[in-house]
N, C-alpha and C positions, 0 to 999 in steps of 0.2 A: 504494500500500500504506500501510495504517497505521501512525503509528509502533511502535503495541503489537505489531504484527502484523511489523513490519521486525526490532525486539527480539527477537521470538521467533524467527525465521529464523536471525537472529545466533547467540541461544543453542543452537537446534539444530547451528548449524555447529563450533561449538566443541565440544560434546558430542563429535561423532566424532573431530573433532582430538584433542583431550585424549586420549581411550583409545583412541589409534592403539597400534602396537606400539612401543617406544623405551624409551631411560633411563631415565625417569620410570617409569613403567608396570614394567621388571623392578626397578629398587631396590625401589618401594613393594614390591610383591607379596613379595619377600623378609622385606623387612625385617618386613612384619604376620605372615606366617608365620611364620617364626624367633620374633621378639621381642613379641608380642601386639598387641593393639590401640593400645593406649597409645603406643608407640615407631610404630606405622604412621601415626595421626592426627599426632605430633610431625613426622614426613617429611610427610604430606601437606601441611600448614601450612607448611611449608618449600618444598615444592614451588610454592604458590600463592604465596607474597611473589615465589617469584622469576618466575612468571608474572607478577603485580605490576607487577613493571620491566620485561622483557617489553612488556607493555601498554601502559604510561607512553611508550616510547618507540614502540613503532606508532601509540600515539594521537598522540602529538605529530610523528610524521612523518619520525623521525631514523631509520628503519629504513633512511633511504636512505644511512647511512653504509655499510653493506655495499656497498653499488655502486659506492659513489665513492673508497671506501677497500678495498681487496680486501684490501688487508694487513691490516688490524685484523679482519676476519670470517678469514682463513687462521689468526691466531693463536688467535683464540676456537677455531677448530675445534679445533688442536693443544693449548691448554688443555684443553678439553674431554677429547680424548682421552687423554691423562693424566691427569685424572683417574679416567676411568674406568678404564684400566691397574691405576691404584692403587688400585681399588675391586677389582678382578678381584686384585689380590698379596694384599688384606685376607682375601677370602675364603678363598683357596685357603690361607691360613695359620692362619686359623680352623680349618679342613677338617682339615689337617695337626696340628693340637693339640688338638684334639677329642675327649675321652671317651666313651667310650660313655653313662656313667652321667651324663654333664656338661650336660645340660641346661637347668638350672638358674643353673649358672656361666655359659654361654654367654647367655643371655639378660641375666643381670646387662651382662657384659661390653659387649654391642651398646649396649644403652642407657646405660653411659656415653660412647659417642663420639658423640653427639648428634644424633640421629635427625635434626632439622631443621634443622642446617648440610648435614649432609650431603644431605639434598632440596635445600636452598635452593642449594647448588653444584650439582647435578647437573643443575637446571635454569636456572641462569643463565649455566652457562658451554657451555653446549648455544646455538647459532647459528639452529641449524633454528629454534629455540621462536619467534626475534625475527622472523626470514622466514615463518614460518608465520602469526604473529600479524598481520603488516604485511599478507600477502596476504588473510587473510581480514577485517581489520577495514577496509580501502581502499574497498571496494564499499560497506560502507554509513556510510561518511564523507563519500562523496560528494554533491553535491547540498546544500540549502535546510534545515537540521534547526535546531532551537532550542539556546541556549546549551548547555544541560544533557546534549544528546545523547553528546559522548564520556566526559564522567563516568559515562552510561550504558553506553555500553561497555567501558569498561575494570570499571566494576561488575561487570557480567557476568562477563566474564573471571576474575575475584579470585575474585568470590562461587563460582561454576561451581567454579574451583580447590581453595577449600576444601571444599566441599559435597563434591563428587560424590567427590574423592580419598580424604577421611576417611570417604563411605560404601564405598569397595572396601576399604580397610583394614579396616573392622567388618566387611563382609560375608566375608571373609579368616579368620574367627574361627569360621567354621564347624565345629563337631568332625570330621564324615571329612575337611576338607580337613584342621583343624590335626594329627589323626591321621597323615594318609599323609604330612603333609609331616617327623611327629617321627620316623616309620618310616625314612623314607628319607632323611633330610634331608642326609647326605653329598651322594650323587648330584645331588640336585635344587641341592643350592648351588654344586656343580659346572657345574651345567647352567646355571646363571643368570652365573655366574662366565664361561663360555665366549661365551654370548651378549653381557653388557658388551665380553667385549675384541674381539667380532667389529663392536660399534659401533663400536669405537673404530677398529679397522681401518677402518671405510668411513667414518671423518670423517676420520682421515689419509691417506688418497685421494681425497678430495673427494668 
């Protein structure tokens, strides 16, 4: 296979990875709903630095600290899910203090706690992302490639990261969606709120 042609394989495989279902994928989707585009591109950008590191270390091969270290990947989990706990108390107290007529205020509100620390944590203290990244970058690390090649993938990876995250965020901007989401938007942050701590339940079960 060609290298251009191996690249491509690559970037397809990460396509589907990236917009699997997980943390990543319900914060953004909230947060561009709720808070416009603006604050979902800040998370997305946030989301890929921490893909970034992520990458940095499956390229350079330290992913195998999870194996040899079980305790430092059991803490990342339990980080993780504390965070997300505490992303599920944020909403549901949002939820709880929420006017009707308050739309406006809530939107201010979101984007001042920082759309993209809050991506940049959500995916860096997530374990899956680094074991995910190791196993699919492993296969085409393999083998005879020129200097350049893991600068190429880890490219992929970042570039992918910011791209395609800050297009579902835009694409999120859609009027019926941002419509049914301002209609209903207790509920459905409920619903997203329910889902985080159900992640969190299954990183602290392993």
């Amino acid at each position: 296979m060609s290298p251009a042609l191996e690249l491509l394989a690559f970037a397809g495989v990460m396509v589907l990875g990236q917009f699997s279902s997980g943390p990543d994928m319900i914060l953004l989707t909230r947060t561009a709903l709720k808070s416009g585009a603006r604050a979902g591109v800040e998370m997305a950008l946030g989301i890929a630095c921490g893909l970034a590191v992520h990458a940095t270390i499956a390229v350079g091969g330290l992913a195998l600290a999870f194996d040899r270290l079980p305790t430092l990947r059991i803490t990342m989990q339990w980080l993780a899910a504390a965070y997300l706990l505490w992303l599920c108390y944020c909403i549901f107290r949002e939820i709880s203090a929420r006017k009707p007529a308050g739309a406006a205020a809530d939107v201010k509100e979101a984007r001042s706690r920082s759309p993209f620390v809050r991506g940049l944590l959500c995916n860096i203290l997530n374990p899956k992302a680094a074991i995910f990244l190791a196993a699919a970058s492993a296969p085409f690390l393999r083998g005879n490639h020129p200097g350049w090649w893991p600068v190429a993938i880890w490219a992929i990876i970042f570039g992918q990261g910011c791209l395609l995250w800050s297009l579902w965020a835009c694409l999120l901007q859609w009027k019926p969606l941002r419509d049914g989401y301002q209609r209903s938007s207790r509920w459905i942050d409920g619903a997203f709120a329910i889902v985080l701590a159900a992640l969190a339940v299954r990183l602290m079960i392993g």
